[in-house]
TIRO-2110 file (N, C-alpha, C; in Angstrom, 1 decimal):
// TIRO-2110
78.5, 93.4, 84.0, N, 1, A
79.5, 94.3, 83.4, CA, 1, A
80.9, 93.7, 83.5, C, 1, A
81.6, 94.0, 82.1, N, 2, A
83.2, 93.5, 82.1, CA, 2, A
83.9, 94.5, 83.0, C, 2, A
85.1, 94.2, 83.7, N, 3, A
86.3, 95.1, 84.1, CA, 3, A
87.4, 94.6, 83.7, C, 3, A
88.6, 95.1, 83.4, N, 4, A
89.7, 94.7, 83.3, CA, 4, A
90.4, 95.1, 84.6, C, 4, A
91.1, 94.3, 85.5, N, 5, A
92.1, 94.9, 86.4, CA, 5, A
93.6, 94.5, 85.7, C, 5, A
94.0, 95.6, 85.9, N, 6, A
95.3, 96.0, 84.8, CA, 6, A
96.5, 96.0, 86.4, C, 6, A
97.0, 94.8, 86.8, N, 7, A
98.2, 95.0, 87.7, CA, 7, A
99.3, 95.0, 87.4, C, 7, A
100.4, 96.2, 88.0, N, 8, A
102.1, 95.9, 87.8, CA, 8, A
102.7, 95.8, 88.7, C, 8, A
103.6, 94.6, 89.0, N, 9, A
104.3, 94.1, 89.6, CA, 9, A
105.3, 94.9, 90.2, C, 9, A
105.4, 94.7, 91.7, N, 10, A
106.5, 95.6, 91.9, CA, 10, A
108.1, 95.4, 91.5, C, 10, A
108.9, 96.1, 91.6, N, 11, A
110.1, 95.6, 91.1, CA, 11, A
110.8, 94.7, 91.8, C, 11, A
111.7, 93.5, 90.7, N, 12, A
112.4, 92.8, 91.6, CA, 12, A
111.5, 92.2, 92.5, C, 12, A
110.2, 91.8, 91.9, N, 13, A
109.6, 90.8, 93.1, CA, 13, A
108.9, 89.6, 92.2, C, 13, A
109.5, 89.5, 91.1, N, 14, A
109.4, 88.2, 90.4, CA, 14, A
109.5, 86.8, 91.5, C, 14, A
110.3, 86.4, 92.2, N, 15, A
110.2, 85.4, 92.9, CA, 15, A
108.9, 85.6, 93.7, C, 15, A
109.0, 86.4, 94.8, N, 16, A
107.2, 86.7, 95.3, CA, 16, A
105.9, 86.2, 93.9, C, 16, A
105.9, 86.5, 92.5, N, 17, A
105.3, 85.9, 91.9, CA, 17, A
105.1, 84.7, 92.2, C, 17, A
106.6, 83.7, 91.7, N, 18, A
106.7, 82.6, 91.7, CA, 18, A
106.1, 81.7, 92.5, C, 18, A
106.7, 82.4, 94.0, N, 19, A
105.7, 82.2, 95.5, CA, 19, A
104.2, 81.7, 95.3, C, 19, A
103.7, 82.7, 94.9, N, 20, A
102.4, 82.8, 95.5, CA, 20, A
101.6, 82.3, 94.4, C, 20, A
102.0, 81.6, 93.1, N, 21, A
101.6, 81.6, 91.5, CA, 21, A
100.6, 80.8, 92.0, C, 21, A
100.8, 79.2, 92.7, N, 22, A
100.2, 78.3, 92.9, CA, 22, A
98.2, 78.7, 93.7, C, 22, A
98.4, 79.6, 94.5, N, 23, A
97.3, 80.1, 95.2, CA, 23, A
97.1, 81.1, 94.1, C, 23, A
97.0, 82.3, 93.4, N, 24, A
96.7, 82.8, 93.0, CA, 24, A
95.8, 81.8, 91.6, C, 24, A
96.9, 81.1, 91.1, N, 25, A
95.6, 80.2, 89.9, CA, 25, A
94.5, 79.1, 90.6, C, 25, A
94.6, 79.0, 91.8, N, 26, A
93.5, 78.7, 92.4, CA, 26, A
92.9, 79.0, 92.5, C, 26, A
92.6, 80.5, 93.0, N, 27, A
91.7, 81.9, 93.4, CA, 27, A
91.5, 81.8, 91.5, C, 27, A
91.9, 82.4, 90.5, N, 28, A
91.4, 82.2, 88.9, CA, 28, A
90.5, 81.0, 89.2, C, 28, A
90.8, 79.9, 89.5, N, 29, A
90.5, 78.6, 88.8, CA, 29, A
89.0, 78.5, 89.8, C, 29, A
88.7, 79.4, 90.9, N, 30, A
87.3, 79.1, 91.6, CA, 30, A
87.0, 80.7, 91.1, C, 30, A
87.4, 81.4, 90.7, N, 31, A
86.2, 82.3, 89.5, CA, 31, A
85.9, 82.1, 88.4, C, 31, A
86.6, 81.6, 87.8, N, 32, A
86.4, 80.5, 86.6, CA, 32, A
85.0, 79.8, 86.7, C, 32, A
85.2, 79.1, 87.7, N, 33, A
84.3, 77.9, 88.1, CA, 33, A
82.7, 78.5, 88.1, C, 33, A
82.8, 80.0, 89.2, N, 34, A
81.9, 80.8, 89.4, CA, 34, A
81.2, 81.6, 87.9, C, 34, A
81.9, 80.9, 87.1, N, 35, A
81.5, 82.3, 85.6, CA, 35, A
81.7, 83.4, 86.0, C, 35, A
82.3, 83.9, 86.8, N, 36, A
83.1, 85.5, 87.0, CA, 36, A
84.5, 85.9, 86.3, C, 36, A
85.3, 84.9, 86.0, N, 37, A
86.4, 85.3, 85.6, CA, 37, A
86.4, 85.1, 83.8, C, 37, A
86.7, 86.0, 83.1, N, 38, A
86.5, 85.8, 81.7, CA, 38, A
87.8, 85.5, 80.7, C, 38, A
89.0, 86.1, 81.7, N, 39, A
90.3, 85.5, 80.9, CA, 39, A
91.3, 86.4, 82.2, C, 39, A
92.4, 85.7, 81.7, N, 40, A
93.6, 86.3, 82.4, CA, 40, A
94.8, 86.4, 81.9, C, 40, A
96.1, 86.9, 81.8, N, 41, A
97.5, 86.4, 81.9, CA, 41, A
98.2, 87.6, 82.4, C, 41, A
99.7, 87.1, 82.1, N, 42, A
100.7, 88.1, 82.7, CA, 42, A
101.3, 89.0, 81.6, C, 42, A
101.4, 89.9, 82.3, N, 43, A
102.0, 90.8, 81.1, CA, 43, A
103.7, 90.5, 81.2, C, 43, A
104.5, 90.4, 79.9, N, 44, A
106.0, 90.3, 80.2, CA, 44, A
106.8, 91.5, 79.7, C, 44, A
107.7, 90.8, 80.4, N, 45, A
108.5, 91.9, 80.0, CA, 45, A
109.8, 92.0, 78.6, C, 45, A
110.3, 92.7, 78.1, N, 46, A
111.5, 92.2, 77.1, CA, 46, A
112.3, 90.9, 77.2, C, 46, A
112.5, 90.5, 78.8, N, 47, A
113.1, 89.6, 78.7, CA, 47, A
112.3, 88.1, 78.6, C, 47, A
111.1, 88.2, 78.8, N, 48, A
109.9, 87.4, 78.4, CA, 48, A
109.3, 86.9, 79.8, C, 48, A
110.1, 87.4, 80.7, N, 49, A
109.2, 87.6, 82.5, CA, 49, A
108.2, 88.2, 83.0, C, 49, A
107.1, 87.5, 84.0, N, 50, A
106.3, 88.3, 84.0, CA, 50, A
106.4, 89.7, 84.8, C, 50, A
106.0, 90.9, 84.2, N, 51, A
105.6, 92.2, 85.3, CA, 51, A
104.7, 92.4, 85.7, C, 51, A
103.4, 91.6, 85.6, N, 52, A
102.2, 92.1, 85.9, CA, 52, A
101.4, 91.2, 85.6, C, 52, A
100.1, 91.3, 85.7, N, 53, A
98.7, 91.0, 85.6, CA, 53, A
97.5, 91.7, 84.6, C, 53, A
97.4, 90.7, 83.8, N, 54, A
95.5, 91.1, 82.8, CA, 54, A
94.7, 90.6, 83.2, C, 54, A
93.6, 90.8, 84.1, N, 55, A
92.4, 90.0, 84.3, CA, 55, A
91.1, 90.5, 84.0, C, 55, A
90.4, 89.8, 83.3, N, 56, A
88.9, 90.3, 82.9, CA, 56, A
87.9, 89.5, 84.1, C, 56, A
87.4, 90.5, 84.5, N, 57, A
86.2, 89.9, 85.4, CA, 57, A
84.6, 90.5, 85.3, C, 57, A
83.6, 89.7, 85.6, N, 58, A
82.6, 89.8, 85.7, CA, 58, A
81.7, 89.9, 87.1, C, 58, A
81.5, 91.5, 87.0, N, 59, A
80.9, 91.9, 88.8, CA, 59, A
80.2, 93.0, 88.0, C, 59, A
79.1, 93.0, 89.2, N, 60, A
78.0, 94.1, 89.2, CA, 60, A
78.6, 95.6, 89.0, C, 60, A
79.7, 96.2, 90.2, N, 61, A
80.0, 97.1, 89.8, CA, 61, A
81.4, 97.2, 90.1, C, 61, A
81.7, 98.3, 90.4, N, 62, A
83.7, 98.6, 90.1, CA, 62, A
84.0, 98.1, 91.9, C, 62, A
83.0, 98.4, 92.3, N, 63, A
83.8, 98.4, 93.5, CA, 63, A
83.8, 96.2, 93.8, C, 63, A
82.5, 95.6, 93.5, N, 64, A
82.5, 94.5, 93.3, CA, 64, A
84.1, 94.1, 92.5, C, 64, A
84.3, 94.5, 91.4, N, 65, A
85.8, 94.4, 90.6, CA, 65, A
86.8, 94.0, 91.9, C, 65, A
86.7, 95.8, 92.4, N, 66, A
87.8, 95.8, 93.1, CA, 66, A
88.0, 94.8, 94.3, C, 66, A
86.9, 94.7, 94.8, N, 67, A
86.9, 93.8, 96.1, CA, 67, A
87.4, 92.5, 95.7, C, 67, A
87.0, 91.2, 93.8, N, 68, A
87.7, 90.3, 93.4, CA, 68, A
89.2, 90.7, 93.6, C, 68, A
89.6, 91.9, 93.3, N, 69, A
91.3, 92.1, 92.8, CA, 69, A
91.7, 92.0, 94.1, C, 69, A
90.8, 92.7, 95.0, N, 70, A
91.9, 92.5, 96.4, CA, 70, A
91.8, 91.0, 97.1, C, 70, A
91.1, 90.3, 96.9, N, 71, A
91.5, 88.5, 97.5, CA, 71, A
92.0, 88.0, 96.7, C, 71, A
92.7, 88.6, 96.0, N, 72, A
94.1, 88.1, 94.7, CA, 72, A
95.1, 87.4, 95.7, C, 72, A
95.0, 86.5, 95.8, N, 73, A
96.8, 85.9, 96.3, CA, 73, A
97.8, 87.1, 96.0, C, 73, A
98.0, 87.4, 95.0, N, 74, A
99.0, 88.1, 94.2, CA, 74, A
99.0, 89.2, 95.1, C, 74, A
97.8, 90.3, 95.5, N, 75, A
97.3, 91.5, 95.6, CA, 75, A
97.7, 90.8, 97.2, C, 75, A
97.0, 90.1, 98.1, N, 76, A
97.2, 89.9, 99.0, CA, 76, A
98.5, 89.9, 100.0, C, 76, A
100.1, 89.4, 98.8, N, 77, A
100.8, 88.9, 99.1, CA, 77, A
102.0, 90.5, 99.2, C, 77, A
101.0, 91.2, 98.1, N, 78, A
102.1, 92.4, 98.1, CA, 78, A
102.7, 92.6, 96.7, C, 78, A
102.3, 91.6, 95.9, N, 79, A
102.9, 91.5, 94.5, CA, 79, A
102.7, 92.8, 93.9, C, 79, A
102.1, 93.5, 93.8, N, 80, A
101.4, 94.6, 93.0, CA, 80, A
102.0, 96.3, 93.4, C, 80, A
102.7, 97.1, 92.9, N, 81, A
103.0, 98.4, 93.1, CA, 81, A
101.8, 99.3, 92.7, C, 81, A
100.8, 98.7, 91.4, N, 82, A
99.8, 99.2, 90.9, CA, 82, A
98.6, 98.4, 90.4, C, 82, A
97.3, 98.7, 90.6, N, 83, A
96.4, 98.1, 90.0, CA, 83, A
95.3, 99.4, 89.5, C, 83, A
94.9, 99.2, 88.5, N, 84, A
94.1, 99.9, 87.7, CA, 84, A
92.5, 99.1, 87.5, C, 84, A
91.4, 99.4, 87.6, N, 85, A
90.8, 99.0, 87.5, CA, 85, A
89.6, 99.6, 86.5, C, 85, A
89.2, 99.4, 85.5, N, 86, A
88.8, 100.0, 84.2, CA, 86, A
87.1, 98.8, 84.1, C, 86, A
86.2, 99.4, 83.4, N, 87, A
85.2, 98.8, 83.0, CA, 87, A
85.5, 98.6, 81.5, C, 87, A
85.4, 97.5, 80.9, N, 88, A
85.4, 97.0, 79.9, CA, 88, A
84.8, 96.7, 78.8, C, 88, A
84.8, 97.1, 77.5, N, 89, A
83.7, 96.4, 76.5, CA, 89, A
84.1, 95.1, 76.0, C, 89, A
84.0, 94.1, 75.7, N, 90, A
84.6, 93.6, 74.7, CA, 90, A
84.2, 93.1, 73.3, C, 90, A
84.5, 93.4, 72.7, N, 91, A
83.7, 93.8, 71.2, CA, 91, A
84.1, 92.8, 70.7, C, 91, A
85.4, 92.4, 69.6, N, 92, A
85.8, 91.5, 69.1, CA, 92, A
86.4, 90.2, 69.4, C, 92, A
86.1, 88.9, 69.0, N, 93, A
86.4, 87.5, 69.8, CA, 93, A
85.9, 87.2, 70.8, C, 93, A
84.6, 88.1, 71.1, N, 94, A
83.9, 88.3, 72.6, CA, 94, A
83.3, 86.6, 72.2, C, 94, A
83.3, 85.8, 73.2, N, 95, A
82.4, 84.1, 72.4, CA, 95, A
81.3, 84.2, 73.5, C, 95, A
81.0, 85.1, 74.0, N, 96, A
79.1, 85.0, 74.7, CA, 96, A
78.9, 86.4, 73.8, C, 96, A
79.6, 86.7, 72.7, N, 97, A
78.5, 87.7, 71.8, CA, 97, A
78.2, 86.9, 71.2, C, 97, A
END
């Protein structure tokens, strides 16, 4: 099953991003590896900064999800005021439909 974890950044902790960016695409880049991770990016803001986090992942169930979101570098570090965590379809541009 898909989830999306839908994270927003807390305020004014853009630099903490910046911090921690390096470990965080690491942690991506060994779910990647694992076939668990299905896509990611940052959500911006008007000014074209990131506030947040899109990540699609692949776990058995929500709490599996959640347990990926929390050894987030990101999540770990404090980056996050909110995370939502939603099950997913993905219908169109899906490329394992």
């Amino acid at each position: 099953m898909l989830f999306a974890l839908q994270c927003t950044d807390k305020s004014g902790a853009l630099q903490l991003r910046l911090d921690t960016r390096p470990d965080h695409v690491a942690y991506l880049n060994d779910l990647n590896a694992k076939g668990i991770l299905k896509m990611a990016g940052p959500f911006l803001g008007d000014d074209g900064k990131p506030t947040g986090s899109l990540v699609i992942v692949k776990a058995e169930t929500i709490d599996d999800a959640r347990a990926i979101a929390e050894a987030d570098p990101y999540a770990k570090a404090g980056l996050f005021s909110n995370v939502e965590i939603k099950a997913f379809n993905w219908v169109f541009n899906n490329p394992e439909a």
